[in-house]
C-alpha positions as CSV (number, residue, x, y, z in Angstrom):
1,X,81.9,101.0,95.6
2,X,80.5,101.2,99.3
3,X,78.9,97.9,99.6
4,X,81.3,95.9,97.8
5,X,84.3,93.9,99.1
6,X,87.7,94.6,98.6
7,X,89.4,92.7,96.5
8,X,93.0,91.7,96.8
9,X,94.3,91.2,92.9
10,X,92.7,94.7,92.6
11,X,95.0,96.1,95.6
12,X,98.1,93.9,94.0
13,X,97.2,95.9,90.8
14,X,96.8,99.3,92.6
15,X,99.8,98.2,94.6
16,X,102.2,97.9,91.0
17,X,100.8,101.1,89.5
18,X,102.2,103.3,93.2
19,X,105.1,101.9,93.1
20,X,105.7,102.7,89.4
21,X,104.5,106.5,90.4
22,X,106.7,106.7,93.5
23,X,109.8,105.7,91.2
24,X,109.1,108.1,88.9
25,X,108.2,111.0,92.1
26,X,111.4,110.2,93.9
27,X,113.7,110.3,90.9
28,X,112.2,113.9,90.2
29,X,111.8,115.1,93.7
30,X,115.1,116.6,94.3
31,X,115.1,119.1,91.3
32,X,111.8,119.8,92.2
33,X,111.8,120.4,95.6
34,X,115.3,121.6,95.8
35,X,115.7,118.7,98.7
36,X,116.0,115.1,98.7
37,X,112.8,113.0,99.3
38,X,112.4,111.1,102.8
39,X,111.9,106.9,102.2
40,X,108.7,106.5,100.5
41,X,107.8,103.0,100.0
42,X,104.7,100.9,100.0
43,X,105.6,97.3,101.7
44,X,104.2,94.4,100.0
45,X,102.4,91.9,102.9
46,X,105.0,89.1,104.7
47,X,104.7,86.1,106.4
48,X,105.4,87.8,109.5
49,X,102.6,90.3,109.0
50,X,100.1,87.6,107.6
51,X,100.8,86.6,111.6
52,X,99.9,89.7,112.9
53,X,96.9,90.4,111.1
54,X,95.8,87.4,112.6
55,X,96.6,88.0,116.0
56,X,94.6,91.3,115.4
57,X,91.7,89.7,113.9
58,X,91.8,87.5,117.7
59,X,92.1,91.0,119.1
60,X,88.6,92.2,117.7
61,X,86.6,92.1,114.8
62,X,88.0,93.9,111.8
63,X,86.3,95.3,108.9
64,X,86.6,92.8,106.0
65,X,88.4,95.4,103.9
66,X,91.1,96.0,106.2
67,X,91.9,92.4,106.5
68,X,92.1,92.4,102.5
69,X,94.4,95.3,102.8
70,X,97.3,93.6,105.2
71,X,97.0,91.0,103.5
72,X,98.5,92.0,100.2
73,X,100.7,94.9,101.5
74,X,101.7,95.0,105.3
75,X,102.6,99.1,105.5
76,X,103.0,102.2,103.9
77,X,105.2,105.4,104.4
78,X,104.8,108.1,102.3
79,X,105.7,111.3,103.4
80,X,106.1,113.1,100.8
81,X,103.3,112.7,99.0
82,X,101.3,115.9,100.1
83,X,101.8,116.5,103.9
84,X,102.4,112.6,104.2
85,X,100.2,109.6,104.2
86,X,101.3,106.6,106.8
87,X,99.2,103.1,106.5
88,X,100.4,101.6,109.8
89,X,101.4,97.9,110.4
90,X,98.9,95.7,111.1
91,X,101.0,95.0,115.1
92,X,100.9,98.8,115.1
93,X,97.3,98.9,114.4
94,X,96.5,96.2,117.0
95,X,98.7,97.9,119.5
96,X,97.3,101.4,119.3
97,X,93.6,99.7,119.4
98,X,95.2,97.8,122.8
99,X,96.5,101.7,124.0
100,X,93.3,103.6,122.6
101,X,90.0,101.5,121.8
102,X,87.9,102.0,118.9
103,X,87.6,105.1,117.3
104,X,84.9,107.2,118.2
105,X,82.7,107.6,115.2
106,X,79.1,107.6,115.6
107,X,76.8,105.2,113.6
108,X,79.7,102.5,113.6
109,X,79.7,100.2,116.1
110,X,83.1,99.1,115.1
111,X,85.8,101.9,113.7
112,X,89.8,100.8,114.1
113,X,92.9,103.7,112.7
114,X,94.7,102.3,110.3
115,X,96.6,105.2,109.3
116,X,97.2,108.6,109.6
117,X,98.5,112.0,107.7
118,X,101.4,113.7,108.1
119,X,99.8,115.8,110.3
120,X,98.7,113.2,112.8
121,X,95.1,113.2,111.7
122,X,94.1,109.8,112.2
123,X,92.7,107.5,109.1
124,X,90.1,104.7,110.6
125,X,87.4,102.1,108.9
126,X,84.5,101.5,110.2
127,X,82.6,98.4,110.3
128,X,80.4,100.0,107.5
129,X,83.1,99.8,105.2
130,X,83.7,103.5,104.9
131,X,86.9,105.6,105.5
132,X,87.1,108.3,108.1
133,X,89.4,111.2,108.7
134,X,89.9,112.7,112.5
135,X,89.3,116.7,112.4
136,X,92.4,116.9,114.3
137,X,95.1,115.2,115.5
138,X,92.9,113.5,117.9
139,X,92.0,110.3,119.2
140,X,88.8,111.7,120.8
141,X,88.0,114.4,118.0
142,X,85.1,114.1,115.4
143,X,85.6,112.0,112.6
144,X,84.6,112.9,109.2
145,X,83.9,110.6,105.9
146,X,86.6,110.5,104.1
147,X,86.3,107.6,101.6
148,X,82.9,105.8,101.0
149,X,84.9,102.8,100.6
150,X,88.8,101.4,101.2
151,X,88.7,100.9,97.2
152,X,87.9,104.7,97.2
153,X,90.4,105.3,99.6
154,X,93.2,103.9,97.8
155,X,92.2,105.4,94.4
156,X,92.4,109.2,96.2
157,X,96.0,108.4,97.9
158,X,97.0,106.6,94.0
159,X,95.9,109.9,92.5
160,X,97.7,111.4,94.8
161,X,101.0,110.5,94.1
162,X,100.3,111.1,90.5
163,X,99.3,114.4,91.0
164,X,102.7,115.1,92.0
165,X,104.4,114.2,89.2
């Protein structure tokens, strides 16, 4: 899908069919896992964080995609879905690009985290549209391609959680 926008009734769809596999993970964690799950939840995009998006967008340019993204679901925590999978806020976004700068990927002259692992590697998008993954849990470590696409990205965190159950 690299080249193509995101589109937001697609992420609304992708959006129902999580939440339907995180029921169905959570209600089977504990006999699987022998311990209770931590709050998994994917947040569905507010008025208040329509407002933030747009203050980060006056911030600095954003890739397209990631706009699309906060604007149909504002967060995600998820950490028990492998070693844990965080899509941060769009404020907390904005205020670790205010703390940090731009991500240091070479061949993207624009590259903003977005999220991050449970093992603090750092998730960013770069102005080309693609997904990268920090080697370590780094701000000034190599980034590697993770996703060719935010679509992509979404489809490997959706399977997942499915993989799981």
């Amino acid at each position: 899908m690299h080249g193509e926008r995101l589109d937001a009734e697609w992420v609304r769809s992708r959006w129902k069919q999580a939440d339907t596999a995180l029921t169905k993970l959570m209600q089977s964690f504990l006999p699987t896992h022998g311990f209770p799950p931590g709050h998994n939840a994917v947040m569905l995009a507010t008025h208040d964080s329509h407002q933030a998006t747009g203050a980060f967008v006056d911030l600095t340019p954003i890739p397209s995609d990631l706009t699309t993204l906060y604007w149909v679901i504002s967060e995600a925590s998820l950490p028990d879905v492998d070693s844990g999978y965080f899509i941060h806020s769009p404020a907390t976004a904005a205020e670790h690009f205010r703390e940090y700068g731009l991500a240091p990927i070479k061949d993207e002259s624009i590259a903003l985290v977005f999220a991050s692992d449970g093992g603090g590697h750092l998730i960013a998008i770069g102005d080309s549209g693609q997904v990268w993954k920090s080697a370590t849990a780094s701000w000034s470590d190599d980034f590697e391609v993770a996703a060719s696409s935010m679509q992509e990205f979404l489809e490997q965190l959706g399977r997942r959680i499915a993989n799981q159950l």
